[in-house]
C-alpha positions in Angstrom: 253.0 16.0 -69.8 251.9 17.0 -66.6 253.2 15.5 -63.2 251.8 12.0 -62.4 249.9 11.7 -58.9 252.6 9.7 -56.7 250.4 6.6 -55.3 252.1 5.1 -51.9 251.6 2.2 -51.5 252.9 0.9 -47.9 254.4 -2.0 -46.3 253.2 -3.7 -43.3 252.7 -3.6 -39.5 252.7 0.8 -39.7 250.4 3.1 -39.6 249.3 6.0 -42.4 251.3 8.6 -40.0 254.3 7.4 -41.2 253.9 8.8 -44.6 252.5 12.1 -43.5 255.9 13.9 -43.6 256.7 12.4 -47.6 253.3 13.4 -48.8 253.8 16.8 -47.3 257.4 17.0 -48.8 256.0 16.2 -52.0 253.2 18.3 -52.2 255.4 20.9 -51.8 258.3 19.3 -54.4 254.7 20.0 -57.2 254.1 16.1 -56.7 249.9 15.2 -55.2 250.3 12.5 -53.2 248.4 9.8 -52.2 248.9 7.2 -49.1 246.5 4.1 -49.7 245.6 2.8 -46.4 245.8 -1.2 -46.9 243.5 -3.4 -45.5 245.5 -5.9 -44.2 247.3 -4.0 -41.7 246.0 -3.5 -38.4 242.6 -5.2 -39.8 240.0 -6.5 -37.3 238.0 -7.9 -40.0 236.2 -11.5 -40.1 238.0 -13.4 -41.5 241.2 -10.8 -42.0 241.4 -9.0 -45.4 243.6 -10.3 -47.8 246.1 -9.3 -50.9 243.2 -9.2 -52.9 241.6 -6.7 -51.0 244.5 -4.5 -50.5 245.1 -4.5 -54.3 241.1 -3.4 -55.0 242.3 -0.5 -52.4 245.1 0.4 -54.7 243.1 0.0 -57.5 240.1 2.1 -56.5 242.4 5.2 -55.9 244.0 4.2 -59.1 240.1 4.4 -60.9 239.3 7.5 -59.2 242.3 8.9 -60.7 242.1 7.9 -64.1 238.0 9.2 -64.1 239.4 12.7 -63.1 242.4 12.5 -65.9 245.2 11.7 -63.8 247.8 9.6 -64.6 249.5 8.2 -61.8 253.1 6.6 -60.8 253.1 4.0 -57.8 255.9 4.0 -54.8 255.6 0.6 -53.1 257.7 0.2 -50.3 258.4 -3.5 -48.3 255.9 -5.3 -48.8 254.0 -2.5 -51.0 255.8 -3.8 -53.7 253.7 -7.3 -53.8 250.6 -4.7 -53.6 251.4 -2.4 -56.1 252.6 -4.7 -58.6 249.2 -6.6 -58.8 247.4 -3.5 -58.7 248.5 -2.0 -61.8 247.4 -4.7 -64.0 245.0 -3.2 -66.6 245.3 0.1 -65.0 246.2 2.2 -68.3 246.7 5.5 -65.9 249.9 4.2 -64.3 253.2 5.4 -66.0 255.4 3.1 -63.7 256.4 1.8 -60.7 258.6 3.0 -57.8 260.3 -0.4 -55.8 261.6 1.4 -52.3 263.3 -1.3 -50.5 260.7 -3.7 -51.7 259.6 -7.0 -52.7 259.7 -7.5 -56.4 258.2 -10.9 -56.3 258.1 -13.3 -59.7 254.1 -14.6 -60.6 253.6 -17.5 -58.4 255.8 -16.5 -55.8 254.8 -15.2 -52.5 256.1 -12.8 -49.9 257.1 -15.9 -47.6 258.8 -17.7 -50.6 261.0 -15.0 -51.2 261.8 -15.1 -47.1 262.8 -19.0 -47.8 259.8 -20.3 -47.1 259.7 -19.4 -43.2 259.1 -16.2 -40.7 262.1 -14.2 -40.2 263.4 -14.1 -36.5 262.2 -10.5 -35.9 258.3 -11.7 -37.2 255.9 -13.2 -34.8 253.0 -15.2 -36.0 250.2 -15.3 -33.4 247.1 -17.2 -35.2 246.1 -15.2 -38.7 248.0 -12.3 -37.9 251.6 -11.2 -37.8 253.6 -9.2 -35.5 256.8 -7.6 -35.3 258.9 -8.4 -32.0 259.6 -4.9 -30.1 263.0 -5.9 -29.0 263.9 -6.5 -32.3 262.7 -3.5 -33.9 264.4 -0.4 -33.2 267.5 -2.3 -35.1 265.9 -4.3 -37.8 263.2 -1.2 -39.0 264.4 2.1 -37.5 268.2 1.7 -37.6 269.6 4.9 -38.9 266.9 6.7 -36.1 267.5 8.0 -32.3 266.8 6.2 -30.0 263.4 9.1 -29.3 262.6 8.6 -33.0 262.8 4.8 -32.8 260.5 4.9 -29.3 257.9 6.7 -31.1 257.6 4.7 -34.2 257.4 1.2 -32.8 254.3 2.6 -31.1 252.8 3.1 -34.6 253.0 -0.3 -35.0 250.3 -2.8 -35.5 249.6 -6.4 -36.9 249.3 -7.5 -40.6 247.0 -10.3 -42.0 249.5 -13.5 -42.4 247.2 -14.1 -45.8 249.1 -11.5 -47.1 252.3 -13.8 -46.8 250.6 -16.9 -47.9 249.3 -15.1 -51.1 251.3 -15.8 -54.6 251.5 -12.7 -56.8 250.0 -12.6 -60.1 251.4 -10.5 -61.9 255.1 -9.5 -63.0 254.8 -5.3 -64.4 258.2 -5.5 -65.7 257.5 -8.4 -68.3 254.4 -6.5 -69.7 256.3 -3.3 -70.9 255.2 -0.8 -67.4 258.8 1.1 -66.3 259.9 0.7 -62.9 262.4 1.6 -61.0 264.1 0.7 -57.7 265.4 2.7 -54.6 268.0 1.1 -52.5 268.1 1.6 -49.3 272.3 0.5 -48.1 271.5 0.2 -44.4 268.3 -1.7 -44.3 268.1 -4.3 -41.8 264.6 -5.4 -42.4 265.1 -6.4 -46.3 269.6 -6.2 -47.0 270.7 -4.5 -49.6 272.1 -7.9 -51.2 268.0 -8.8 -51.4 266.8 -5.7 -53.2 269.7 -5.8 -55.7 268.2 -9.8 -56.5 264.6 -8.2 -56.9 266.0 -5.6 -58.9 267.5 -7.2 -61.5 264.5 -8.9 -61.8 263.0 -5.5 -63.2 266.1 -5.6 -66.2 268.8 -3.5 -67.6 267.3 -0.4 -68.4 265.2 0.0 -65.4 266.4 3.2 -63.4 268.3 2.5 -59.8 269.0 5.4 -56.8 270.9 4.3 -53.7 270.5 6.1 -50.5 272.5 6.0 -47.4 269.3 4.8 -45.2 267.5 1.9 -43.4 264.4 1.1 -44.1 262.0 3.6 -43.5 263.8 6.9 -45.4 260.4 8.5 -45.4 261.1 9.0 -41.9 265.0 9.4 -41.5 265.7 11.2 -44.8 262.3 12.1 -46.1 263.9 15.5 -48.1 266.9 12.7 -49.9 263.4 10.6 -50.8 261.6 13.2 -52.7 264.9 14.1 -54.9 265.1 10.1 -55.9 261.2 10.1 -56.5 262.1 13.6 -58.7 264.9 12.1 -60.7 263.4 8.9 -61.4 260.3 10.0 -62.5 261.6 12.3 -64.6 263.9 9.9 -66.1 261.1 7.5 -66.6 259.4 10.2 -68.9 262.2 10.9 -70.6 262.6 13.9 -69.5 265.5 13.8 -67.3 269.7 15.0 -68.1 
C-alpha cells in the first residue's frame, strides 16, 4: 500500500504560511502534503463562512483525491479537529485521522461547549468574528518560541468566523470504525495537556498516542520531531509498524 496523501487541516486565527515548513519536511520524509485553506479564517465573506463550508473545503480536496486514486490520512490540529472529523464522513479515501493538540468533540457538542460554554481570556469576540488578544499570545500559542519567532507569527494572525464556535459537530469518526490517533503536545498553553488527554480517550484504547515536548504550534518549533510522529503513527495505523 502506497503512502496516503497527508491532508492538514488547520486551526484558527493563522495563516497557510504556517504549514509551509511541515509540508516541505514531509514531502521530503515521501509523504504529498496538502494544507486546506479554511474558509472561516480570515474570511470577509457576507454573512462569514461557517463549519459547513470549511468541511466542503476538506471535502473537495478529499474528492479530488479519491478521483485521482489517492487515499488520504487527515492531521487536524486545534480546532482542525472539529473540521476534519466532520469531513470524513462518507469519504471512503480516508485511512484515519491525525488529532494534533486538537478538539475531539462528541456529536452535538461544539467547540465553545468543550471551552465550558464561554470565550477563553486570551479570545476576543468583536461582532461575528473572533480574535486572539496580542498580549496574550506570544505565551498562550507560541510558548516554546524566541521571542523573534513569536514577533513574527502573531503577525500571521487573523480573525476566525465565531459560527465556527457556535456550530455542534455531527459526527464522532471513532464510533464508526475510521483509526485515529492523537499527538500530544506537553507544553501547550492554548489547549493543556490535561484537555487533550480527555479528548483522547474519547478516541478508545487502541487508538495510537505520541507525546512531544512542544506548545502548540510544533509545525513551527519542532517541525522535524512532527514528521517522525506523523511517520510512526501512520505506519502503525496500517499495520505496518515494529
Amino acid at each position: 500500500m502506497s503512502k496516503p496523501v497527508i491532508v492538514i487541516v488547520p486551526g484558527a486565527w493563522q495563516k497557510p504560511v504556517v504549514w509551509n515548513d511541515l509540508v516541505q519536511q514531509l514531502h521530503t520524509a515521501g509523504f504529498e502534503a496538502i494544507h486546506v485553506e479554511l474558509r472561516t479564517v480570515g474570511s470577509t465573506a457576507t454573512p462569514l463562512h461557517r463549519l459547513a463550508d470549511d468541511v466542503a473545503a476538506v471535502q473537495y480536496v478529499l474528492g479530488e483525491l479519491a478521483r485521482q486514486g489517492k487515499t488520504a490520512l487527515l492531521l487536524g490540529h486545534s480546532s482542525g479537529g472539529l473540521v476534519g472529523s466532520n469531513a470524513i464522513k462518507g469519504q471512503d479515501n480516508v485511512i484515519g485521522m491525525i488529532y494534533l493538540a486538537t478538539f475531539a468533540i462528541p456529536h452535538g457538542k461544539a467547540l465553545l461547549d468543550m471551552l465550558g460554554g464561554k470565550p477563553l481570556p486570551w479570545m476576543e469576540y468583536k461582532g461575528d468574528r473572533v480574535f486572539g488578544r496580542q498580549e496574550m499570545l506570544a505565551d498562550v500559542m507560541f510558548n516554546d518560541l524566541n521571542a523573534e519567532e513569536q514577533q513574527r507569527w502573531m503577525t500571521e494572525m487573523t480573525h476566525t468566523s465565531a459560527a465556527l464556535f457556535a456550530t455542534p459537530s455531527g459526527y464522532e469518526p471513532w464510533k464508526d470504525g475510521i483509526p485515529c490517533a492523537y499527538i500530544f503536545c506537553a507544553k501547550d498553553h492554548a489547549l493543556p495537556l490535561a484537555a487533550q488527554q480527555k479528548m483522547a480517550a474519547q478516541l478508545g484504547p487502541e487508538a495510537k498516542a505520541v507525546t512531544l515536548e512542544s506548545g502548540h504550534c510544533p509545525f513551527l518549533s519542532m517541525p522535524e520531531q512532527l514528521v517522525d510522529a506523523i511517520q510512526m503513527l501512520e505506519a502503525q495505523m496500517r499495520g505496518t509498524y515494529s
